[in-house]
C-alpha positions as CSV (number, residue, x, y, z in Angstrom):
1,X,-37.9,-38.0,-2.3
2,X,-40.0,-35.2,-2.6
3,X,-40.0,-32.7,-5.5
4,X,-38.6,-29.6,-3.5
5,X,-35.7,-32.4,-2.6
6,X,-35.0,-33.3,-6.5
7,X,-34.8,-29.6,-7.2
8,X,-32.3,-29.1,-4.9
9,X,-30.5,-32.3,-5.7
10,X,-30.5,-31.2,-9.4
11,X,-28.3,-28.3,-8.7
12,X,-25.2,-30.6,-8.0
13,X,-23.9,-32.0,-11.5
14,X,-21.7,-35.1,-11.2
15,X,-18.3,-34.5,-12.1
16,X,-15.9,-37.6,-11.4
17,X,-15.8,-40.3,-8.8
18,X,-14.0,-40.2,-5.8
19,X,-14.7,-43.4,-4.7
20,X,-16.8,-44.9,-7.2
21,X,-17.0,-48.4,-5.5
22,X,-18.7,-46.6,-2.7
23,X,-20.6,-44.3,-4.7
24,X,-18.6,-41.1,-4.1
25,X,-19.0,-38.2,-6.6
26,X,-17.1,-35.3,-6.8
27,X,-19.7,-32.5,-7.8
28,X,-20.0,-28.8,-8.6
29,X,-23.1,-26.8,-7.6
30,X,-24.3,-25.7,-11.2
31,X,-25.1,-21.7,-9.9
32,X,-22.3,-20.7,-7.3
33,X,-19.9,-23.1,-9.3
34,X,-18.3,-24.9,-5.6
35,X,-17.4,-28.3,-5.6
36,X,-18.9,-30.8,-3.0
37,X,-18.9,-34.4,-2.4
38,X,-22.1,-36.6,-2.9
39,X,-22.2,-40.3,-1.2
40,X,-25.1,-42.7,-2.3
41,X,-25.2,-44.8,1.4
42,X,-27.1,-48.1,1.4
43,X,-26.7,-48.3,4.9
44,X,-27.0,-45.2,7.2
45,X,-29.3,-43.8,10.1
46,X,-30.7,-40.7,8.6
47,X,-30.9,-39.1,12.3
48,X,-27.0,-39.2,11.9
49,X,-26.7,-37.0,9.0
50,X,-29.5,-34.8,10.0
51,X,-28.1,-34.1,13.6
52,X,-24.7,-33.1,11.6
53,X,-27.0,-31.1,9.1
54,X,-28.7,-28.9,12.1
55,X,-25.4,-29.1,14.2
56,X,-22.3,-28.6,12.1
57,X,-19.0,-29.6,13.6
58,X,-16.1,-27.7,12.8
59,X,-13.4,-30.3,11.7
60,X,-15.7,-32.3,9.8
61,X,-17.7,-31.8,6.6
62,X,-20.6,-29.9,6.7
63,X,-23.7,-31.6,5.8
64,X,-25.4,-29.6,3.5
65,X,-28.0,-32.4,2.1
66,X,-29.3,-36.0,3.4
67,X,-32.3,-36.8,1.2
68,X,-33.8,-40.7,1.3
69,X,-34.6,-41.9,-2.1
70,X,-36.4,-46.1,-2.6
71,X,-33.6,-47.1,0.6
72,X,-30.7,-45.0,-0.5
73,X,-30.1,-41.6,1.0
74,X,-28.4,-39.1,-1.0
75,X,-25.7,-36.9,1.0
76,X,-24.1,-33.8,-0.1
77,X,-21.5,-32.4,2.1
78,X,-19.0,-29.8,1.9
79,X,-15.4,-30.8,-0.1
80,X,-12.2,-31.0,1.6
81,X,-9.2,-30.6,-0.2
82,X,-5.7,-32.0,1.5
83,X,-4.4,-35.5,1.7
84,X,-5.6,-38.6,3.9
85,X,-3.2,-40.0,6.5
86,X,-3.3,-43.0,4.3
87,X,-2.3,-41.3,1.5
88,X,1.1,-39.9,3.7
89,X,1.8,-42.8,5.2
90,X,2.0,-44.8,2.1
91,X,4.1,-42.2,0.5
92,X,6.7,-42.3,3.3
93,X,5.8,-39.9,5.6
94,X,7.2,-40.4,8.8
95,X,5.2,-38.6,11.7
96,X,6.9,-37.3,14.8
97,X,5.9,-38.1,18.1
98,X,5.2,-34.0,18.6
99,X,3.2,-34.3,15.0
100,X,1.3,-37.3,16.5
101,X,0.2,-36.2,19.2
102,X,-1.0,-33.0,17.7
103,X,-3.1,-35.1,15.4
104,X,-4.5,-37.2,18.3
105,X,-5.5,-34.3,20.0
106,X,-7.0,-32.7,17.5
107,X,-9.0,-35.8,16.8
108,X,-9.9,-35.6,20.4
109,X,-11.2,-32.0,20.0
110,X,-13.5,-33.0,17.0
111,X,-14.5,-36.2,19.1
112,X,-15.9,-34.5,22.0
113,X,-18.1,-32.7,19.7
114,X,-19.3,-35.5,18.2
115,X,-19.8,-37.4,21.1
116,X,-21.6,-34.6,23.1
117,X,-24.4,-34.9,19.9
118,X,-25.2,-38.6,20.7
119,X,-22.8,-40.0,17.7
120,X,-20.3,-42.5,17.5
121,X,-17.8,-43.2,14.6
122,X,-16.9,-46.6,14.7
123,X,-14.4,-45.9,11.8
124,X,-11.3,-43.9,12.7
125,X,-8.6,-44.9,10.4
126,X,-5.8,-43.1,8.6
127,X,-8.1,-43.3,5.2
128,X,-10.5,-41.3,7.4
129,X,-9.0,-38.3,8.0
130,X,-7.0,-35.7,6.0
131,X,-4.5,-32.9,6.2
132,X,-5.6,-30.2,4.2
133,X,-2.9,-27.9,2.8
134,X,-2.7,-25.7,5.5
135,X,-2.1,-28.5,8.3
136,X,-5.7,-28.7,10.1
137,X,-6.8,-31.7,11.0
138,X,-10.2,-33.1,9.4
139,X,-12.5,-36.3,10.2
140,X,-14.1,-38.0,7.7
141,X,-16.5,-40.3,6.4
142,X,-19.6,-40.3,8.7
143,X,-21.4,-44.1,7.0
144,X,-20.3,-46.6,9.4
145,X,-21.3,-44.3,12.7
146,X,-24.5,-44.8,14.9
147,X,-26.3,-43.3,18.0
148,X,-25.1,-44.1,21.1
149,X,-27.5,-46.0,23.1
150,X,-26.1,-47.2,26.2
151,X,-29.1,-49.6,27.0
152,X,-28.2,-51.6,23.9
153,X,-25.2,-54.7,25.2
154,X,-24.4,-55.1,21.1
155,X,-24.4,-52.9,18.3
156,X,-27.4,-54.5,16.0
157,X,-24.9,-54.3,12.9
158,X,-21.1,-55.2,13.2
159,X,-19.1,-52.7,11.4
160,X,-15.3,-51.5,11.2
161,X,-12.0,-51.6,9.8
162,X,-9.6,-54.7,11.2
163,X,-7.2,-53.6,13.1
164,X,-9.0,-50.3,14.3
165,X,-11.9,-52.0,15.2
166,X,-12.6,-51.9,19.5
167,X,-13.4,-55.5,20.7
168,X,-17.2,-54.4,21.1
169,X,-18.0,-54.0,17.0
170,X,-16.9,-57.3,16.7
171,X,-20.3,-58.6,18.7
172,X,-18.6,-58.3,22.2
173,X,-20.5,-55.0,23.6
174,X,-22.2,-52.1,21.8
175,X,-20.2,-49.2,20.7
176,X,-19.7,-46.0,23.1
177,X,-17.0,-42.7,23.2
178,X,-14.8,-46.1,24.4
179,X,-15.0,-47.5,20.7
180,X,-13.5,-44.6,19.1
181,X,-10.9,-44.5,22.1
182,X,-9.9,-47.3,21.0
183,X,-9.7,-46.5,17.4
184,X,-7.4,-43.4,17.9
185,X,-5.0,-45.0,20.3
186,X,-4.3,-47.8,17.8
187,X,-4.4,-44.6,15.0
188,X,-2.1,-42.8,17.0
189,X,0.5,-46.0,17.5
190,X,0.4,-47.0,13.9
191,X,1.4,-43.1,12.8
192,X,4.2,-43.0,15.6
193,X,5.5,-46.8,14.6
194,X,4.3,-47.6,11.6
195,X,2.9,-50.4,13.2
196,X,-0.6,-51.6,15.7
197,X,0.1,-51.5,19.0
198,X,0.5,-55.6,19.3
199,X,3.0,-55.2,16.7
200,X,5.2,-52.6,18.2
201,X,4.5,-50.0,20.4
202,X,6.8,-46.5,21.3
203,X,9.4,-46.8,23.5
204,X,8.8,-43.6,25.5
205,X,7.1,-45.4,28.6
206,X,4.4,-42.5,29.1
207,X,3.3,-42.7,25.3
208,X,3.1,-46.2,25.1
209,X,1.0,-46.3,28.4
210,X,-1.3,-44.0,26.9
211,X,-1.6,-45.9,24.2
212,X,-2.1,-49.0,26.2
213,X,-4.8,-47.7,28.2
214,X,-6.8,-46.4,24.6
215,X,-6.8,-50.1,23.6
216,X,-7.3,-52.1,26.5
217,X,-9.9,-54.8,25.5
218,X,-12.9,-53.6,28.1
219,X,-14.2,-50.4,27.5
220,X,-14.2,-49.2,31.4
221,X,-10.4,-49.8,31.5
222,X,-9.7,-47.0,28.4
223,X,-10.0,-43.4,29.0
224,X,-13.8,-42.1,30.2
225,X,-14.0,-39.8,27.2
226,X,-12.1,-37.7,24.2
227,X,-11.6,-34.9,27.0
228,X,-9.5,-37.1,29.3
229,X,-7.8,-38.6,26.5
230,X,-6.9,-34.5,25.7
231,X,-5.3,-34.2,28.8
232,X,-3.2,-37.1,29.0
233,X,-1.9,-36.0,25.3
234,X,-1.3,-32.2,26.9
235,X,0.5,-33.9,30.0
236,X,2.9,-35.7,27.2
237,X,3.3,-32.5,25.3
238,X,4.4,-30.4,28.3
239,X,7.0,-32.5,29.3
240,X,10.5,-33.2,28.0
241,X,10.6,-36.6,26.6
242,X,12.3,-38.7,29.1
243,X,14.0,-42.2,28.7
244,X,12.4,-45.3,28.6
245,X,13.0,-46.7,31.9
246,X,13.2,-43.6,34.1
247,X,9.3,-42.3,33.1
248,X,7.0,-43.2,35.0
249,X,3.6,-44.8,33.6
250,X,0.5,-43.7,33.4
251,X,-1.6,-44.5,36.5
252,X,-4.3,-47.5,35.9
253,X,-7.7,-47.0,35.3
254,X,-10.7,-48.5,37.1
255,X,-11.4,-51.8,35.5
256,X,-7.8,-52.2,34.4
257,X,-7.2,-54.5,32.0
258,X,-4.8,-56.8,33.4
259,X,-1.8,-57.3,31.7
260,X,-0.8,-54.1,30.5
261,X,2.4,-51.9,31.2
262,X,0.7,-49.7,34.2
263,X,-0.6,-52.5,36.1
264,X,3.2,-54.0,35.8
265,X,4.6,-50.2,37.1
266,X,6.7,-50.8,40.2
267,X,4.7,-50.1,43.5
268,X,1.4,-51.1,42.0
269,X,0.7,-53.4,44.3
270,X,-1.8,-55.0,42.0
271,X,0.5,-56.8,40.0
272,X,1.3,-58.9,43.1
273,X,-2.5,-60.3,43.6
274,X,-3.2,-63.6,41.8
275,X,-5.2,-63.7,38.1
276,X,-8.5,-62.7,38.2
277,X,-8.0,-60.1,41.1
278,X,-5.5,-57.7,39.8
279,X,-8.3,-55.5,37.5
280,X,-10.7,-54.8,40.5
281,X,-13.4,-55.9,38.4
282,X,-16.2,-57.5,40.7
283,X,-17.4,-60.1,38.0
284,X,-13.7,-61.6,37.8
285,X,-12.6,-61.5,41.2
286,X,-16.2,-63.6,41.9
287,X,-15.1,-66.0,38.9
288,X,-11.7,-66.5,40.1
289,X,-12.8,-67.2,44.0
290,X,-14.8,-70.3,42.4
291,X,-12.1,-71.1,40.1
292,X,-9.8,-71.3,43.6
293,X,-12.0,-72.6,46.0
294,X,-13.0,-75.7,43.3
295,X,-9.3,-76.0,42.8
296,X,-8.3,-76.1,46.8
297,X,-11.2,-78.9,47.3
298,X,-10.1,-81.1,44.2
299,X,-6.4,-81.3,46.3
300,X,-7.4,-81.7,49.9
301,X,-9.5,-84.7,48.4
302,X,-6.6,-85.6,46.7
303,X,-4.6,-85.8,50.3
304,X,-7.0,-87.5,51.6
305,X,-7.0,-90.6,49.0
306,X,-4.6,-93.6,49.9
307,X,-2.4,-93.7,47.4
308,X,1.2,-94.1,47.1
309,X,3.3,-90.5,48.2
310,X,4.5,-90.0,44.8
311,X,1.3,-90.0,43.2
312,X,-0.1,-87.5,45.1
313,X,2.9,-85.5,44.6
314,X,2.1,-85.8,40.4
315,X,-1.7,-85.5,40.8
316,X,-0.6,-82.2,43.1
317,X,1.5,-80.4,40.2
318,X,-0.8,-81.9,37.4
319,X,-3.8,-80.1,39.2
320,X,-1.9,-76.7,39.8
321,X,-1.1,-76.6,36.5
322,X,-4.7,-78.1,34.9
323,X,-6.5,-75.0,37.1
324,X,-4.0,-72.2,37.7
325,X,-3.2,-72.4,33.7
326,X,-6.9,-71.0,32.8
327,X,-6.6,-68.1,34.8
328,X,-3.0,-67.3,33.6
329,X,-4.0,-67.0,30.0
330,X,-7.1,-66.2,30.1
331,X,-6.7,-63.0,32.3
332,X,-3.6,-62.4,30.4
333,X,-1.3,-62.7,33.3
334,X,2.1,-60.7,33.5
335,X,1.1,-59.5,29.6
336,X,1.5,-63.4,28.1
337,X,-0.6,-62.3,25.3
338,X,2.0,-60.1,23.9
339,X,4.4,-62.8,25.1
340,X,2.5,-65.6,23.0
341,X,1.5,-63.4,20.1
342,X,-2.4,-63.8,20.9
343,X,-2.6,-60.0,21.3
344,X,-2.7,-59.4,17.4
345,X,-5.3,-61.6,16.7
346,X,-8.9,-60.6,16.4
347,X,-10.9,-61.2,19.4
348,X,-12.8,-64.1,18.0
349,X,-9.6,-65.8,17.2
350,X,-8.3,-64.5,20.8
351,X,-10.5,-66.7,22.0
352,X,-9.5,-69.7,20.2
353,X,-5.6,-69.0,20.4
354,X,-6.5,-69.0,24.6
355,X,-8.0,-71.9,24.4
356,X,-5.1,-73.7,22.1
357,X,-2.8,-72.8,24.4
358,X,-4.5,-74.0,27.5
359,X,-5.3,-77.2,26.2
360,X,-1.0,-77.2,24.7
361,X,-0.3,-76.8,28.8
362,X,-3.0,-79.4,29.7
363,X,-1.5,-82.2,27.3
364,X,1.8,-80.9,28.5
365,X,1.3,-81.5,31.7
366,X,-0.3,-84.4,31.7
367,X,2.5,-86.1,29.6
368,X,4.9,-85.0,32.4
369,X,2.9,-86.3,35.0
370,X,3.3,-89.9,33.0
371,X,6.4,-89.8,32.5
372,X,7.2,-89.1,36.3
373,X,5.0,-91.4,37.3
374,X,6.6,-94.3,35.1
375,X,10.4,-93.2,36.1
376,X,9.2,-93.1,40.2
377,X,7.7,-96.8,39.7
């Protein structure tokens, strides 16, 4: 810090904390007498603070200072007075579908700006954004959000909030416009139902398919960007709201990520092809053919073996089941995630809920097949 920098931090006396755990001040500027809000971050990328210094964003604070002091950098930025989502939400406010969509979209306008700079949030949560008193919409709380680097395949630190956290901050990917996609549709459901999305969802059909699409677990099956995302929320608001079963769901994306409500709509023909095919994506219709063509060879050998009719007929459904039971969970087939429960568990433990429940259907299966073959002998 230089001196020029400690004169000008001087001028901002400490008032109370906001968020003293975090090292959030409330502070007045000691000449024009305004209040502002000074964070002490331990962990930041000062070219975050200073692109939002030079480029001010209008629904977020304006950066007025980012000094870097012995590993800390000092940030001053304008105050915002109104309450947090959070805040509403735990004192009973319950948000229209019109109300929640106009948040969303204004979240999407602030997003594009944000995301045309090179910056990423990563943090999107109710806590994270406020109401002020006169209704406008304001994103918050810039310490968890990197540059956007799409050469990187994982974010170098692993950051977010459960529950609003996208797949790819947990290790799987690095973050992208996808990752706060992801973080809004889940926002979005939560205001609507008071609930995530793998809890319960809306029961209008082209809400909850938006919704859907925001938090599919790849990041090419969610909306390209915060602008597309804008549209599909204007395309909601200029329509009546229609029932349940007669409205017609939004259209899948490329990369779909099997198993969700638009893949399931009636004429996509995708939802007739087998696991691994239905998404179009290249990498898991190649996996699948292997899976198949392994699985066709292990029973044509089986035919072949001279053994008695009724243990081939075992061996037969014991291998169906041993190889088509993979694919079925694992690509999430006809939504069984949701079905089973896996759906609300953190990817990590995604992962290890699959695999339970495949080797549940294994030992299943394979009792069965014991049984059988002790009541044919």
């Amino acid at each position: 810090m230089t001196l020029e920098d400690r004169a000008r931090l001087s001028f901002y006396q400490e008032l109370s904390p906001i968020n003293a755990a975090h090292g959030v001040m409330l502070v007045r500027h000691s000449e024009s007498g305004a209040l502002f809000v000074k964070k002490t971050l331990s962990h930041y990328q000062p070219a975050i603070f200073e692109t939002l210094k030079a480029h001010p964003l209008p629904g977020m604070p304006r950066i007025l200072e980012a000094v870097e002091d012995e590993g800390r950098l000092i940030v001053i930025e304008s105050y915002i007075s109104g309450r947090t989502l959070q805040e509403e939400l735990d004192g009973g406010t319950v948000f229209s579908q019109a109300r929640t969509l106009e948040i969303g979209g204004a979240l999407c306008a602030i997003l594009q700006s944000l995301h045309a700079l090179g910056i990423i949030h990563r943090d999107i949560k109710p806590s994270n954004v406020m109401l002020t008193e006169e209704g406008a919409v304001k994103l918050l709380d810039m310490d968890a959000a990197k540059i956007h680097r799409p050469e990187e395949a994982r974010d170098t630190r692993l950051i977010g909030t459960k529950g609003y956290a996208a797949p790819e901050q947990y290790g799987f990917g690095s973050s992208g416009p996808a990752t706060d996609i992801y973080a809004l549709g889940v926002l979005m459901n939560v205001l609507f139902t008071g609930a995530f999305p793998g809890e319960k969802m809306p029961e209008d059909s082209l809400l909850r398919a938006m919704i859907e699409r925001c938090t599919r677990l790849e990041p090419a099956g969610r909306y390209a960007s915060a602008a597309e995302l804008l549209q599909a929320i204007r395309a909601i608001q200029g329509r009546p709201l229609t029932h349940p079963q007669k409205a017609v769901p939004a259209g899948p994306a490329p990369g779909e990520q099997p198993g969700s409500a638009a893949s399931h709509a009636p004429g996509n023909t995708s939802s007739l092809l087998p696991p691994g095919f239905r998404s179009g994506n290249p990498k898991n219709m190649l996996l699948a053919s292997l899976w198949y063509i392994v699985m066709i060879g292990v029973l044509i050998t089986g035919a072949k073996d001279t053994i008695p009719l009724a243990d081939k007929i075992i061996m037969l459904g014991f291998t169906l089941v041993a190889f088509l039971g993979a694919p079925l969970i694992f690509y999430n087939y006809r939504n069984i995630w949701d079905r089973t429960g896996i759906s609300k568990k953190p990817p990590v433990r995604r992962r290890g809920a699959c695999a339970m429940v495949y080797g549940l259907l294994l030992l299943a299966a394979g009792t069965l097949a014991a049984l059988l073959r002790a009541i044919l002998r």
